[in-house]
BAVOBA-313278 format. One record per residue: x, y, z of N, C-alpha, C in turn. Coordinates in steps of 0.2 Angstrom, whole numbers, plus 2048, in hexadecimal, padded with zeros to 3 digits. Layout:
BAVOBA-313278
XYZXYZXYZ;...
This chain:
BAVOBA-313278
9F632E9409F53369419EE338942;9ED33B9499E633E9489E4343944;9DA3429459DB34893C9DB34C93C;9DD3529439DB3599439E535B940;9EA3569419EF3569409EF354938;9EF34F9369ED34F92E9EA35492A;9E635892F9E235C92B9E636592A;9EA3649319EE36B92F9F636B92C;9F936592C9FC3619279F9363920;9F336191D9F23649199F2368916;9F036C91B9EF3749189F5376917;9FB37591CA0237791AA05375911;A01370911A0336D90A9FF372906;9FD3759079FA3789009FE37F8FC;A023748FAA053748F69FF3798F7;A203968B4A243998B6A2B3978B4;A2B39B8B2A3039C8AFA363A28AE;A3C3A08AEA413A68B0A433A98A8;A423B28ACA443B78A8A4B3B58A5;A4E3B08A8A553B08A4A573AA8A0;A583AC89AA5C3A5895A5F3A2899;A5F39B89AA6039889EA6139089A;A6538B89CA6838289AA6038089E;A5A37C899A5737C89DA55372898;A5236F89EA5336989CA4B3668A0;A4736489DA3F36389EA4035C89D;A3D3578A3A3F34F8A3A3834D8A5;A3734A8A1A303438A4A2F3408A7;A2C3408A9A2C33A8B0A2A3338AE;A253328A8A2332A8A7A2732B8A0;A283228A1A2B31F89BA29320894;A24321895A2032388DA2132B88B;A2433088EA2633888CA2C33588B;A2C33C887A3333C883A34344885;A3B343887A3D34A889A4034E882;A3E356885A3F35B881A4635F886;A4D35D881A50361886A54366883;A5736A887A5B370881A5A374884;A5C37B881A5D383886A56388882;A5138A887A4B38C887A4E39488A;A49398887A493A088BA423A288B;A403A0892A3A3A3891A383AA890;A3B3AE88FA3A3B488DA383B5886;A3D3B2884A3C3B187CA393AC879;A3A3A787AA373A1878A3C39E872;A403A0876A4339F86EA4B39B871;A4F39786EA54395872A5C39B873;A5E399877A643A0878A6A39C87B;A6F39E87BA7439D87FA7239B887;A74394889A74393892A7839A895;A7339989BA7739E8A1A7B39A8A5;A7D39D8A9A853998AEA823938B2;A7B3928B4A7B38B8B5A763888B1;A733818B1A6E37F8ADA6837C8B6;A6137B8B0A5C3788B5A583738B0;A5836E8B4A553698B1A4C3698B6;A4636A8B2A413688B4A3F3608B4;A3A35B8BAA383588B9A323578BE;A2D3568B9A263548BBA243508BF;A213508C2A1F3498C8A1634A8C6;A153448C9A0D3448CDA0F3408D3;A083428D7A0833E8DEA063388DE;A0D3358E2A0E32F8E3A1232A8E9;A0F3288ECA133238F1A1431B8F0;A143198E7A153138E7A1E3138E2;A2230F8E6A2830E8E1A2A30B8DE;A233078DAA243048D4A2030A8CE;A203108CEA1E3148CCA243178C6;A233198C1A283198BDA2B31D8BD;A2A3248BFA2B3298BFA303298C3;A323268CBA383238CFA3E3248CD;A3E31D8C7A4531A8C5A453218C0;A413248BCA4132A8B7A473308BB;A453318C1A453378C5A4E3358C8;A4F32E8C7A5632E8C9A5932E8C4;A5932A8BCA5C32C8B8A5E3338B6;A5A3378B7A5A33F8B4A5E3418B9;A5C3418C0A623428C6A693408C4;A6B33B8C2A7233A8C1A7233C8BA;A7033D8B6A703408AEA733468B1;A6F34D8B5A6F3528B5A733548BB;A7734F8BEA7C3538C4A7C3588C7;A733578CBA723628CBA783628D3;A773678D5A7B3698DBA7636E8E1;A6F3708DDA6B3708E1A6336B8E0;A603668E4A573688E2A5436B8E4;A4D36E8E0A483718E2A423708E2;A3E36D8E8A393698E9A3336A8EA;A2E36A8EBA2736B8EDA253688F4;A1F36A8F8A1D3668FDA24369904;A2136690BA25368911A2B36390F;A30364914A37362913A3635E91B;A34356917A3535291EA3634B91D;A3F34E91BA4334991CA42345918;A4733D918A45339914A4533291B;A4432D917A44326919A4A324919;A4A31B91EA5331991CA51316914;A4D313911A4F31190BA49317906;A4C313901A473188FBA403168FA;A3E30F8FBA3930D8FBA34311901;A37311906A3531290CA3431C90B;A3831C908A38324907A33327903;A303258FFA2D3238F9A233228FC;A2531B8FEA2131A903A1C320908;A2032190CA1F329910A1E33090E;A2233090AA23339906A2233A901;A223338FBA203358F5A253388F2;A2433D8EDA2933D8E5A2C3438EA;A2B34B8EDA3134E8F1A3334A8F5;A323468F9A373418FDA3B33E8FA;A3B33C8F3A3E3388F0A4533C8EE;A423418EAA473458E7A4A3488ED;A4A34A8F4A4D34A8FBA533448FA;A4F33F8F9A543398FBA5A33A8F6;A5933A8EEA5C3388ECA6233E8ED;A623448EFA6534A8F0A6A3488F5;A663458FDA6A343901A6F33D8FF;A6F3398F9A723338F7A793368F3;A7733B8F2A7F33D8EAA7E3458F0;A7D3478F7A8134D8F7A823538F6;A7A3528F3A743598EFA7235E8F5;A713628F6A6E3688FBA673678F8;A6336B8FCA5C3688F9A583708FD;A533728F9A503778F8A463778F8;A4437A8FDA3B3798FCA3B3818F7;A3637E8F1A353848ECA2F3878ED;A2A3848F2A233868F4A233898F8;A1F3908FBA1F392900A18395902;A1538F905A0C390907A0B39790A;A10398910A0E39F913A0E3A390E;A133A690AA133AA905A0E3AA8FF;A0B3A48FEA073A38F99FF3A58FD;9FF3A29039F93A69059F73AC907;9FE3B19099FD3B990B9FD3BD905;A003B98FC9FD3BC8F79F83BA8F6;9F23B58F89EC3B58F39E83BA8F9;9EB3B98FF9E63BE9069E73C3902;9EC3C68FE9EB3D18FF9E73D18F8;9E53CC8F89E13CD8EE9DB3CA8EF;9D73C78F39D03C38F59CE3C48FC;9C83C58FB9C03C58FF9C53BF902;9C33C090B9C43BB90F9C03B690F;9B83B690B9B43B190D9B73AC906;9B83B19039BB3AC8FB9C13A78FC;9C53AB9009CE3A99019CC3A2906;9C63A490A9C73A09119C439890F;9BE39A9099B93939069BE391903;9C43938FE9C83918F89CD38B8FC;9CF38F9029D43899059D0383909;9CB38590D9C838190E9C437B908;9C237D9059C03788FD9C63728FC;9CD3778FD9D23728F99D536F8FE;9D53719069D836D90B9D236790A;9CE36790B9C736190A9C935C905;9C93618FE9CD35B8FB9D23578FC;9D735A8FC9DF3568FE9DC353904;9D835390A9D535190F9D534990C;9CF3489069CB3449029CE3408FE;9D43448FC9D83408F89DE33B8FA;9E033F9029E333B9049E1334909;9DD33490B9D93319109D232D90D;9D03309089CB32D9059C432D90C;9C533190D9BF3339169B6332913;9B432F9169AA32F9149AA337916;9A333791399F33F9139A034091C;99E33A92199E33F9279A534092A;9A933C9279B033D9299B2345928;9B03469229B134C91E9AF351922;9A83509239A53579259A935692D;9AA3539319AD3539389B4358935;9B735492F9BF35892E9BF35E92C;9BA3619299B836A9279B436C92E;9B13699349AF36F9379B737193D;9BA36A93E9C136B93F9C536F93D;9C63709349C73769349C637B934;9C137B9359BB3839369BF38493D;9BE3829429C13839499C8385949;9CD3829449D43829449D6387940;9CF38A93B9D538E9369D7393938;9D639693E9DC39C93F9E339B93F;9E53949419E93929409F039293A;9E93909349EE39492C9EA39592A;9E639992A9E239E9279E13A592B;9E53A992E9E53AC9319E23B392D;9DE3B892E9DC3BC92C9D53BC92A;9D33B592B9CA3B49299C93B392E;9CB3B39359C73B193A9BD3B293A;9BD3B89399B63BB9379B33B7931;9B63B292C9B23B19269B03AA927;9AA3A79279A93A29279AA39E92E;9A83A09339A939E93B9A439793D;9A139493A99C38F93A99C38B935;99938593499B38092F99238392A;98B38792E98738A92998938E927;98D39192B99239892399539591E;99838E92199C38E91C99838A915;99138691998D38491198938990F;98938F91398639390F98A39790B;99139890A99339B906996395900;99739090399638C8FB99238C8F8;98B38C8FB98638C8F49893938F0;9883998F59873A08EF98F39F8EC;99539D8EE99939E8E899A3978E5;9983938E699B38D8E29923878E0;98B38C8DE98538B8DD9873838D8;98B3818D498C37E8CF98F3788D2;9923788D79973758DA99536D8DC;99036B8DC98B3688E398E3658E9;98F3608EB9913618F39953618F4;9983658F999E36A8F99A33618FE;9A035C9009A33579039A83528FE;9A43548F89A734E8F39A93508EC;9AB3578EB9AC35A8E59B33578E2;9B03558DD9B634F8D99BE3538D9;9C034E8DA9C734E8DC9CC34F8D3;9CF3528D29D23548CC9D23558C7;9CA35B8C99C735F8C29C83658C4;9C936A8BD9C93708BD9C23728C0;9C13778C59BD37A8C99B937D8C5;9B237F8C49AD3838C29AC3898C4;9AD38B8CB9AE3908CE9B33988CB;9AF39F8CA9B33A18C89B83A38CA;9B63A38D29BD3A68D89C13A38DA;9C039B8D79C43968D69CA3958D3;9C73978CD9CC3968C79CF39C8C9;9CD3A38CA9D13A98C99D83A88D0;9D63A68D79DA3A38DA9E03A08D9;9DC39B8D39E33948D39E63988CE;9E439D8C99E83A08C49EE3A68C9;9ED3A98CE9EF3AC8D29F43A88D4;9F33A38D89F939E8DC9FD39B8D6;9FA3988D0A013988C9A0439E8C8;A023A48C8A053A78C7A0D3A98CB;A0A3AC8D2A0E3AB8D7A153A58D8;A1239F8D7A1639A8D7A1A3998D0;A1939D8CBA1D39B8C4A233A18C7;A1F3AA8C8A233AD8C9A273AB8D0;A283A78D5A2C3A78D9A313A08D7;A2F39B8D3A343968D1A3539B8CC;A3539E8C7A3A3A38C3A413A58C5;A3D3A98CEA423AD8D0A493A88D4;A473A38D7A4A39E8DAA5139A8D3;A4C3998CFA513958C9A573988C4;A523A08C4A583A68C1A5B3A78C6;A5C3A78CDA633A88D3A683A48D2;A6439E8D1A6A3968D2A6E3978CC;A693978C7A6D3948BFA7239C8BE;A6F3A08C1A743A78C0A7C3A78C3;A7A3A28C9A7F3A18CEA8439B8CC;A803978C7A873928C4A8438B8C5;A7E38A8C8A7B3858C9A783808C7;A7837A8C7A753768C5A703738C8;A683768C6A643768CBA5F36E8C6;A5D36B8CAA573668CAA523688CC;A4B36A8C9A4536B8CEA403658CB;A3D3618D1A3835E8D2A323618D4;A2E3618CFA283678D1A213608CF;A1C3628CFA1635F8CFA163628C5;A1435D8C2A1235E8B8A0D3628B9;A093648BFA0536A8BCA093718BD;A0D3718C0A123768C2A1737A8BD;A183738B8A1D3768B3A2037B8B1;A2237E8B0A233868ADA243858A4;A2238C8A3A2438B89AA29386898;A28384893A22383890A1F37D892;A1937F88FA13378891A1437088E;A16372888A1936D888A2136A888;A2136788EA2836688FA2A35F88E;A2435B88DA2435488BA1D353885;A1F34E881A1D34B87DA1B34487E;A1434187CA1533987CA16339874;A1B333877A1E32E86FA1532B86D;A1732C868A11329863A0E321864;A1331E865A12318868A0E31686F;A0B313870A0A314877A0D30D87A;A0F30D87EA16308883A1130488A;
């Protein structure tokens, strides 16, 4: 794949809980969790009578090897839980002829695709980046809105490719060029790759260089955090509105969502005391 395609591939990827009592079932991904299952309301906190369908949660992390154990986890739970719909994260691009192969290419939403095409499941994207970007655009400075996505397309750049410093810098001025593209509205913010290190220093002074900012740490940045608090929010209150249709509707919904995504409560798994 060339990298100005890898790079807006990315951006597309970039890459809660229901008002309603609801049959709700929280599943682990690794062998060492132990699930907590039963009927939750997140309103109450308290347990209540199921509503007319149930939802079974399960956590992923990012992965494309299939000896990963979360796999064989994510099929057991799928046959345990007979949903009749999933609801996924990430673009919807298809699956592989095998699982391995699927796995392979697409990772844990390909997977859960796959196993949906395999038992006859209809299958659902529960992200929606367009939407998630025109609510953080009507609440944020464009120069904020415009460094914040560019920071974390750079990541996800880095983390999927593993690129040297000059790879990097060539694939940010790329998308400086390109981000009208999916950044539409900032044209004016940051039009050159000196605007754009000079507004890393004034908002992220702490950061240090903005080419190798460690990969899966909480951000320092104040407009950072308030962002990514903004986008959880957004994303709890739309997977809410998505699970309370289905389950209202008779449902049996599956959702594979990324474990930071979780919805209440936070803790939805436990490690067993023992370590395995």
């Amino acid at each position: 794949m060339k990298i100005n395609a890898l790079l807006l591939a990315s951006a597309l990827l970039l890459p809660a809980a229901s008002a309603f009592a609801q049959a709700v079932a929280f599943a682990a991904p690794e062998a060492d969790l132990q699930e907590l299952v039963g009927c939750y309301s997140t309103a109450s906190a308290k347990l209540a009578a199921p509503a007319a369908g149930t939802v079974t949660y399960f956590g992923v992390e990012n992965s494309h090897d299939a000896r990963h154990a979360q796999f064989a986890r994510l099929r057991q739970v799928f046959e345990a839980s007979k949903p009749t719909v999933v609801l996924f994260e990430k673009p919807d691009m298809g699956v592989d002829s095998t699982e391995a192969a699927t796995i392979d290419r697409l990772g844990e939403s390909g997977y859960a695709r796959f196993l949906a095409q395999q038992h006859g499941v209809r299958t659902e994207r529960l992200d929606d980046p367009v939407a998630e970007y025109e609510y953080l655009r009507a609440r944020t400075d464009a120069t904020q809105l415009k460094l914040y996505y560019l920071l974390r397309t750079c990541q996800q750049f880095r983390q999927r490719t593993g690129a040297s410093k000059a790879l990097t810098k060539k694939a940010m001025q790329q998308l400086l060029a390109n981000s009208a593209l999916f950044l539409p509205g900032t044209e004016g913010a940051l039009p050159t790759m000196t605007a754009f290190a000079a507004a890393y220093r004034q908002h992220c002074p702490t950061g240090g260089q903005w080419w190798k900012r460690p990969l899966g740490t909480p951000p320092a940045e104040a407009f950072v955090q308030r962002l990514d608090e903004d986008l959880r929010a957004f994303r709890a209150q739309r997977l809410a509105r998505q699970v309370a249709a289905r389950t209202q509707a008779g449902e049996r919904v599956l959702v594979v969502l990324d474990r930071s995504h979780l919805p209440a409560p936070a803790t939805y798994a436990a490690r067993t005391a023992a370590s395995r």
